[in-house]
N, C-alpha and C positions, 0 to 999 in steps of 0.2 A: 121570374127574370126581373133582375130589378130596373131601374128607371134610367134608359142613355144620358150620355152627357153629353156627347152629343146625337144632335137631329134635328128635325125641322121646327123646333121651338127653342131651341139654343141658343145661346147667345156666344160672344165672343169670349169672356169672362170666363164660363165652362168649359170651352174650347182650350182655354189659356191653361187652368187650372187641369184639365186633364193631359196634355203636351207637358208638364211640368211634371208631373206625378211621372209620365212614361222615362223622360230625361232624368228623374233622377233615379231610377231604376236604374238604368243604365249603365249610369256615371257608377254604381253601386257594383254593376256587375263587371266593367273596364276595372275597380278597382282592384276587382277580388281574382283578378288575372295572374298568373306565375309570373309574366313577365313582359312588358312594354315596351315599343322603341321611344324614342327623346324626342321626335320632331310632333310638333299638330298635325303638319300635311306636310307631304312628298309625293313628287312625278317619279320618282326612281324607285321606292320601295316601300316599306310598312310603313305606318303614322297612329297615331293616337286618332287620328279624325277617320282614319278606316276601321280601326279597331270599334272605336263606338259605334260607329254606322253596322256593327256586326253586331253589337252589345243590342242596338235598336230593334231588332228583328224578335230578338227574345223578348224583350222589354215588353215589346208591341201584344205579344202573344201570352206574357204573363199577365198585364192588364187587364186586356180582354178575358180572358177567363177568373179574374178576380171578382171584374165587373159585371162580368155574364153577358157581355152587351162586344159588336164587333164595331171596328174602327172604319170609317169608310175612305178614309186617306191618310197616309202614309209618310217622312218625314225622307226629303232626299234630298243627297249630298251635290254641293257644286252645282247648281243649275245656276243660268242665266235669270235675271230678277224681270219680273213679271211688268208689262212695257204698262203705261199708262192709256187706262181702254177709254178713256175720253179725250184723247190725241188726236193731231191729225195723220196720226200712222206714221208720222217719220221717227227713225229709230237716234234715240237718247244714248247718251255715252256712259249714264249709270245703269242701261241695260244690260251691259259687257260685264261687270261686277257681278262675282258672284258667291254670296252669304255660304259660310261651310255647308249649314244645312237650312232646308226651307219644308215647311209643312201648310200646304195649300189649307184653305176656309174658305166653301159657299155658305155666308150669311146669309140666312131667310129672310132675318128682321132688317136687312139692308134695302134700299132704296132702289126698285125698277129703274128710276130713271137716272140713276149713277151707278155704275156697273163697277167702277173701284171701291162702291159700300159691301157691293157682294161678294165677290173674287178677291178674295186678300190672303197674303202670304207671310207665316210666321215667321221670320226673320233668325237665325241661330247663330251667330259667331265666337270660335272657340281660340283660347289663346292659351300659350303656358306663361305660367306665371312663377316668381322666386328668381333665384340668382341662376342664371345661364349657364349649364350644361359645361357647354363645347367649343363655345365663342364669348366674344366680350359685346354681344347684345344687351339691352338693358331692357329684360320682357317685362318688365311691371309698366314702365314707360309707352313699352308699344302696346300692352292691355287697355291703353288712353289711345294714344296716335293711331294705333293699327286696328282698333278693334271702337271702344264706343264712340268715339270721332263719322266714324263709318254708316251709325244712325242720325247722324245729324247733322252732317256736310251733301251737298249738292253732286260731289263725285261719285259717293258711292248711292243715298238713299236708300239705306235697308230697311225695311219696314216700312216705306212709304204706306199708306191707307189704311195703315192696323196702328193701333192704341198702343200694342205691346211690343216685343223683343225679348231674345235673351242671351245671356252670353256665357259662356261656358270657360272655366279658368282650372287648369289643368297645375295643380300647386305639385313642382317639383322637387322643391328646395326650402329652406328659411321657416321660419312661424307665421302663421296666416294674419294674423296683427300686423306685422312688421310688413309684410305683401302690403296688407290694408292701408299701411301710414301711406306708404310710397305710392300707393295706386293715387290716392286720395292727393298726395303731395301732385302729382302730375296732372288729376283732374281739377285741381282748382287753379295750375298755372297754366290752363284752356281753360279757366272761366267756367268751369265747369261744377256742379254742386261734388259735395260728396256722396258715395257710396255708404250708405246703411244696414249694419249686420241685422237679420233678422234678430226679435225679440229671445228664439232661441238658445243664440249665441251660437259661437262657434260648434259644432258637431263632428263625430269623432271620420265620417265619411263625406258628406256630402253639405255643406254649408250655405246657406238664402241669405243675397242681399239684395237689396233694390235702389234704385236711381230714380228719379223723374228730373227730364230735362227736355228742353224747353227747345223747338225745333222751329222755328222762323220763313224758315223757308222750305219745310215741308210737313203735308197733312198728315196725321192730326197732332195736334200741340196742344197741351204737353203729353209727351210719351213717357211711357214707363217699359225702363229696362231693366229686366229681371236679371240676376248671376247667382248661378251655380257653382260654386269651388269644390272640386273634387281633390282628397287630399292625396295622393301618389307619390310620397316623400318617401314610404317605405319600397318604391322600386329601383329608386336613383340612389341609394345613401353609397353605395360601394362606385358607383362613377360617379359621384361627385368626389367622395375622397381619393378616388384615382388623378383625378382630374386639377383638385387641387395640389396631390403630390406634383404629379408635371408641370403645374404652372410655377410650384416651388422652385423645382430643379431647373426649369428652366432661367428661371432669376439667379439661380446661384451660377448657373452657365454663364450669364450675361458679366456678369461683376468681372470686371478684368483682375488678374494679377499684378498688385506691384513688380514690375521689371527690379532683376538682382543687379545691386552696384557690382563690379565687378573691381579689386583692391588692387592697384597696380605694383608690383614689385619695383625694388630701387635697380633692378637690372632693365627695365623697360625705359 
């Protein structure tokens, strides 16, 4: 049997590195799907963020048997974020916030006598990314606003007491450069550093970038926020060109007709 990654000599780092291996397994197998709905999350019906949380189950069980070794927690969707255990028990408004997905960690090497070094939760937020489907949302934009903002604002605190994050970019549309410019254009006008493609480069399923930014008013600083970009371009290309026929047609509706003069005879 070979050596866990994790266990009672683990670090976070390991922890990090095998959550990432499982996630892009995933993202791998979401890919390789007949067919996807458009949205990340829905209260009314399918999403991409239930789809993977299906894809996770396998992921989890294809791992473990690569590794020879079983997982001892599990990565769940939409839970309420983990209250701060050296409080005085009254409940915080970035409690109510809730990460798409979170994967609990008991650190060993963390510290008895601060219970937020031991109990920490892996932080997950997923966004699509490219040009918008269905609406005239601007998702590269909200991949900043709605999504890495979320690690590093007081409202939401994702990943409070862990080092890491990650976020997960569901590329539906456009070339993953041109995603890249704009994301990058919208984190640097939040003061925000750039995003950096893994050495890699671009990958024909599943693409690593990372972030380190700088979090001021919450532990620990700086943090580093991992992204996944899974590419999904080849399940949208027929709604998006549906999508942009209607948006055509519909312009060409909008355009008014010149009104006909009408020539008046010498009898009028």
């Amino acid at each position: 049997m070979s050596q866990p990654l994790i266990g009672s000599k683990n670090s976070w780092s390991n922890f990090e590195k095998c959550v990432l291996e499982i996630f892009n397994i995933a993202l791998v197998m979401l890919r390789e799907k007949i067919s996807l709905p458009i949205e990340e999350d829905s209260v009314t019906g399918d999403s991409l963020n239930r789809q993977l949380d299906i894809c996770l189950f396998h992921a989890v069980l294809k791992w473990e048997q690569t590794h020879e070794t079983e997982i001892p927690t599990s990565p769940s969707p939409n839970l309420r974020q983990q209250p701060d255990l050296s409080s005085d028990g009254l409940m915080h408004d970035y409690e109510r916030t809730k990460p798409d997905f979170q994967w609990t960690f008991k650190d060993k090497l963390g510290s008895s006598d601060n219970l937020n070094s031991i109990y920490k939760s892996y932080a997950i937020e997923c966004k699509r990314i490219g040009k918008d489907i269905s609406s005239q949302r601007n998702l590269n934009k909200e991949y900043v606003s709605k999504g890495i903002l979320r690690f590093i604002t007081n409202s939401h605190r994702y990943g409070q007491f862990a080092s890491s994050g990650l976020m997960i970019g569901y590329v539906q549309s456009s070339d993953a450069q041109i995603i890249l410019d704009k994301v990058n254009t919208a984190a640097l006008s939040n003061s925000l550093p750039e995003l950096l493609l893994s050495t890699k480069g671009w990958e024909q399923a599943v693409s690593r970038l990372d972030h380190k930014l700088q979090r001021p008013e919450i532990e620990p600083s700086p943090f580093e926020l991992r992204h996944l970009w899974v590419d999904l371009r080849h399940h949208y290309e027929q709604k998006i060109t549906s999508a942009e026929k209607n948006e055509s047609n519909s312009k060409k509706q909008k355009v008014q007709k010149p009104k006909s003069s009408k020539v008046k005879s010498n009898n009028e």
